[in-house]
C-alpha positions as CSV (number, residue, x, y, z in Angstrom):
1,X,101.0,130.2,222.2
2,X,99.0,128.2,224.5
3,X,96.5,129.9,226.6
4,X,94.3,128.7,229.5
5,X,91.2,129.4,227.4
6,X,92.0,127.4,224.5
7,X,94.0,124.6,226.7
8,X,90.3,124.6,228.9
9,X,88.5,123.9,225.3
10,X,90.6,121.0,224.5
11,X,90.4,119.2,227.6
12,X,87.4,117.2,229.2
13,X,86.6,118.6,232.6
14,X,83.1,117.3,232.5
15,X,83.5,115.1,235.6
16,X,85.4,117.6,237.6
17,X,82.6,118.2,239.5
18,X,81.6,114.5,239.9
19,X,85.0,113.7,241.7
20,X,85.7,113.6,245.4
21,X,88.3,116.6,246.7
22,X,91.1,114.5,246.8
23,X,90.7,113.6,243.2
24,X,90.0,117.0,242.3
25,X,93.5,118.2,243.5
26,X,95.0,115.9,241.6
27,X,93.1,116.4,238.8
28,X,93.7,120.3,239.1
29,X,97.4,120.0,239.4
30,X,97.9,118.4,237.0
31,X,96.1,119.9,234.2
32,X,98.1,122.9,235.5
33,X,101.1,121.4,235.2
34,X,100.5,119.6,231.9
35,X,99.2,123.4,230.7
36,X,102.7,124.6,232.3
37,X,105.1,121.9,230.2
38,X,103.0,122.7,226.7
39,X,103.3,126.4,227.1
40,X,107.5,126.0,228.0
41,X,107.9,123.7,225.1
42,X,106.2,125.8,222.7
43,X,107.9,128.8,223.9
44,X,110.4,130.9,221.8
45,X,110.7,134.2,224.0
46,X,112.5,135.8,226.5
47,X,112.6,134.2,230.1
48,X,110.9,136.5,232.1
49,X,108.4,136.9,229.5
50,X,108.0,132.3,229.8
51,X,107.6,132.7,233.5
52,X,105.2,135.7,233.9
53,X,102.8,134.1,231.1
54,X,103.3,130.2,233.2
55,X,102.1,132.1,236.5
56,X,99.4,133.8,234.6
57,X,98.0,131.0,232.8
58,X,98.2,128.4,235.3
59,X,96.7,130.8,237.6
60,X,93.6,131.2,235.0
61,X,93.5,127.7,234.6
62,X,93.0,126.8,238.2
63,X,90.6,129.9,239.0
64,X,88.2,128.8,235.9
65,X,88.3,124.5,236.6
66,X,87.6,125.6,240.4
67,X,84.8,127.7,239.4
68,X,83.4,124.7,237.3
69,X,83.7,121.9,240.0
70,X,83.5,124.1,243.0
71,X,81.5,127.2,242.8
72,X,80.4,128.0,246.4
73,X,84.3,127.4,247.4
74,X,86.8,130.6,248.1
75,X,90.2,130.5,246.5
76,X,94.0,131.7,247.9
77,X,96.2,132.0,244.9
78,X,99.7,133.3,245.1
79,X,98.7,135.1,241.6
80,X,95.2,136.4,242.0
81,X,93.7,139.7,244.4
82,X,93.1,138.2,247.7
83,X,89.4,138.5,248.8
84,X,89.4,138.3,252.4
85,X,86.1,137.0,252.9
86,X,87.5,133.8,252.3
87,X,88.2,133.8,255.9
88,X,84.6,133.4,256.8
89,X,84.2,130.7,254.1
90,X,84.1,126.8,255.8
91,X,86.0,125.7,252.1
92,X,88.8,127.2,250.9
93,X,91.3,126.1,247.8
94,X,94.9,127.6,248.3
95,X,96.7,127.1,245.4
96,X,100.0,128.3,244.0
97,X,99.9,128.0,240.2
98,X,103.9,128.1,239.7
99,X,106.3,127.0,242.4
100,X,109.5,127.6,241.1
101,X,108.9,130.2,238.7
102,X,112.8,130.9,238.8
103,X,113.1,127.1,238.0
104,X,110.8,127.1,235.5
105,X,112.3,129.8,232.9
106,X,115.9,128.0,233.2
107,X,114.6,125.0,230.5
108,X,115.1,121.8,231.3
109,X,115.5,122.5,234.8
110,X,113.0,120.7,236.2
111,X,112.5,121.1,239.9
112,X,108.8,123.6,240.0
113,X,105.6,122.3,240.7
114,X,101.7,123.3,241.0
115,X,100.3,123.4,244.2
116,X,96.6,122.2,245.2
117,X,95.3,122.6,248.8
118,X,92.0,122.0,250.1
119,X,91.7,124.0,253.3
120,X,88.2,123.2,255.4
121,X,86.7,123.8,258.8
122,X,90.0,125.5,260.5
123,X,92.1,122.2,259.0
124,X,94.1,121.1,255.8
125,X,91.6,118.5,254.3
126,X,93.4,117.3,251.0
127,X,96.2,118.2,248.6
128,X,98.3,117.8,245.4
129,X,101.6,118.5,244.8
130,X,102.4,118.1,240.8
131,X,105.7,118.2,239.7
132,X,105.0,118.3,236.1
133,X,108.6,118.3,234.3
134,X,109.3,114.7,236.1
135,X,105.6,113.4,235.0
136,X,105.2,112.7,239.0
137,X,102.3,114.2,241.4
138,X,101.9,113.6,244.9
139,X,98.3,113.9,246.8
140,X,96.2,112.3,249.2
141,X,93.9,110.7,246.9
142,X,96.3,107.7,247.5
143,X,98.1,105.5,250.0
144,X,101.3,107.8,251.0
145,X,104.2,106.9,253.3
146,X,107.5,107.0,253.5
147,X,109.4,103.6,254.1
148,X,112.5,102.8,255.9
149,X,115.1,105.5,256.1
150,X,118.9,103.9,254.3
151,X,122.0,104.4,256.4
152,X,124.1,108.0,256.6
153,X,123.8,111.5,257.9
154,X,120.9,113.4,258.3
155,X,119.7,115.0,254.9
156,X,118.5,118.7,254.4
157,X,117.0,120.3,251.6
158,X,118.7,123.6,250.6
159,X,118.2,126.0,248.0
160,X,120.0,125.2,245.0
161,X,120.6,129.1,244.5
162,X,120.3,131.0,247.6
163,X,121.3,128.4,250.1
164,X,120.5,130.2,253.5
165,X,122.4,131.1,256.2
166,X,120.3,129.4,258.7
167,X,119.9,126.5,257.4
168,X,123.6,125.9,256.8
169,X,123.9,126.8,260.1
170,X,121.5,124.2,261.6
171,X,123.1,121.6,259.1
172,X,126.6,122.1,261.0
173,X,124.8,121.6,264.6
174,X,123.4,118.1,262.9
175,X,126.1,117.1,261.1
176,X,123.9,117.2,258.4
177,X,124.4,117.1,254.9
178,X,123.0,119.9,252.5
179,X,121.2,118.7,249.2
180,X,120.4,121.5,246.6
181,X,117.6,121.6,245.3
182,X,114.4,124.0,243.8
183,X,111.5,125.2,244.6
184,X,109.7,124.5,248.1
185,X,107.1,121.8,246.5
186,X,110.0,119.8,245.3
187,X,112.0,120.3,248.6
188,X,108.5,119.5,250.8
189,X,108.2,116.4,248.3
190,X,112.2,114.6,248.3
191,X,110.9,114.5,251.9
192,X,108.1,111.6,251.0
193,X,110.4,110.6,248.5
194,X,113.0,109.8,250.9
195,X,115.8,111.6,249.0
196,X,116.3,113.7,252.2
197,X,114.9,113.5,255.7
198,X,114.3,117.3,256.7
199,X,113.2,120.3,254.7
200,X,113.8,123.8,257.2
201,X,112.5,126.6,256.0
202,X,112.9,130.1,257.8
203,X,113.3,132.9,254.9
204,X,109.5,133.7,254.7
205,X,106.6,132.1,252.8
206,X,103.6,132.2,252.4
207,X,100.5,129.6,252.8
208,X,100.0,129.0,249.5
209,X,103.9,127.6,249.1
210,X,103.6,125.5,251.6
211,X,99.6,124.2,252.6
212,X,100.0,121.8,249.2
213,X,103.5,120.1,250.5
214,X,102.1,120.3,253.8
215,X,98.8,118.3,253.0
216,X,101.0,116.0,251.2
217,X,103.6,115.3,254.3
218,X,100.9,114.7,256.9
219,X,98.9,111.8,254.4
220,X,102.5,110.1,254.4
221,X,102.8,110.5,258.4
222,X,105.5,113.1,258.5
223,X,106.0,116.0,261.3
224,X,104.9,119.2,260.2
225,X,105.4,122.3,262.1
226,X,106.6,126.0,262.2
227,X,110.4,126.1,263.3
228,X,109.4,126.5,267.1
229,X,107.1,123.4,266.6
230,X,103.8,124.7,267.1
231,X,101.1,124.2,264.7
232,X,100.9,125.4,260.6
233,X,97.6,127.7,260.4
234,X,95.9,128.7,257.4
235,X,93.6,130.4,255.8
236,X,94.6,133.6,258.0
237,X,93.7,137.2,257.1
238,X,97.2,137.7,256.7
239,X,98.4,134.4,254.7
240,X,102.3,135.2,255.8
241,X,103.5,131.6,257.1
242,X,107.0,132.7,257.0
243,X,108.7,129.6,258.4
244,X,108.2,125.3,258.4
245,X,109.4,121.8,259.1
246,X,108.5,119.2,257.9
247,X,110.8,115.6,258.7
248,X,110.6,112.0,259.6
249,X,108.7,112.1,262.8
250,X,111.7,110.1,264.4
251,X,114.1,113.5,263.7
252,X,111.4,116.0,264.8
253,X,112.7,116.6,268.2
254,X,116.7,116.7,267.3
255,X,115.9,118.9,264.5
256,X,113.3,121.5,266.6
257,X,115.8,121.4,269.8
258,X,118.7,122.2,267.0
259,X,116.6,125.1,265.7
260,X,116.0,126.6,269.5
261,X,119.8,126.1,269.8
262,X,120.0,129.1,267.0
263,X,117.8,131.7,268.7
């Protein structure tokens, strides 16, 4: 079975330590991810047993290579004992190994991604979103933007499983129409990817399943915000972010007055 360890003795991660944060979150996600698609290829188990060894392993992964390239930085992983001391740190990776782990045990399905965020001086300073199943990753170690939006209604991202109540209301206040799909990286991501123009989010989260997207959405010029439109914060004692927007900046305002329409 592949392991962290032994996938870490194959690979070259010399110049991990030579490259510029940006780089390094790509270069970190997707090792991850590529760690993520040998392990579910190889697999021949049960599917919880496929998703609890992917959030393990790509957790181990990410906690070593960060270790390696940047060992006077704190981590915030979704999968490892949170040290609060990172909130007195200036540099601080919050990464979530898995996104999707649902997603990622129901083979081929392949809407989960690995999550990369640099988080530095009270601000998000970089990011990677890898989406390892569709050989794409998005981060800010490149030009990002989002081009002009085609003809038709509004777009929101849903859950492909457990579309919410709120957001189905909100869609019918737009006239909006719902597109399912997985986990929050992916729906964070069809937003740079213009495949829709909105992803609402209100069920709870954490920072961790969103700082990666977030990164991502602000290099491309997008509006990110909680659901009341004030501002994302991380690297908080308590790393509850429980609710987000992100959109074309031109639907920010119908989409945040819709929302207050709701409370």
């Amino acid at each position: 079975m592949t392991s962290a360890t032994a996938y870490i003795d194959r690979i070259d991660t010399s110049g991990y330590a030579d490259l510029d944060d940006h780089a390094l979150a790509r270069a970190l996600a997707d090792a991850a991810g590529r760690l993520l698609v040998e392990l579910r290829e190889g697999w021949d188990g049960e599917a919880g047993d496929l998703r609890k060894a992917g959030d393990a392993q790509s957790h181990e992964l990410l906690v070593r290579l960060l270790a390696q390239a940047r060992p006077d930085d704190a981590v915030l992983s979704e999968e490892g004992a949170d040290d609060t001391a990172r909130t007195r740190a200036r540099r601080v990776w919050i990464v979530d190994p898995l996104d999707g782990t649902r997603e990622f045990g129901e083979v081929p399905r392949d809407d989960w991604a690995v999550h990369v965020a640099l988080w530095e001086d009270g601000e998000l300073a970089g990011g990677a979103v890898a989406r390892p199943a569709r050989r794409s990753t998005l981060a800010t170690d490149e030009t990002l933007s989002v081009g002009e939006r085609a003809k038709g209604p509004l777009r929101l991202a849903v859950s492909r499983s457990r579309p919410p109540e709120f957001v189905t209301r909100l869609a019918e206040i737009l006239d909006a129409e719902l597109v399912p799909m997985g986990s929050a990286g992916i729906k964070a991501t069809a937003v740079v990817d213009d495949i829709v123009d909105a992803y609402v989010h209100a069920g709870g989260q954490f920072e961790w399943d969103s700082a990666a997207p977030v990164a991502v959405a602000r290099a491309a010029g997008l509006h990110t915000s909680r659901i009341d439109g004030s501002p994302l914060v991380y690297n908080r004692e308590d790393p509850t972010l429980p609710d987000l927007v992100i959109c074309r900046p031109e639907f920010s305002g119908r989409i945040l007055d819709a929302i207050s329409s709701l409370s």
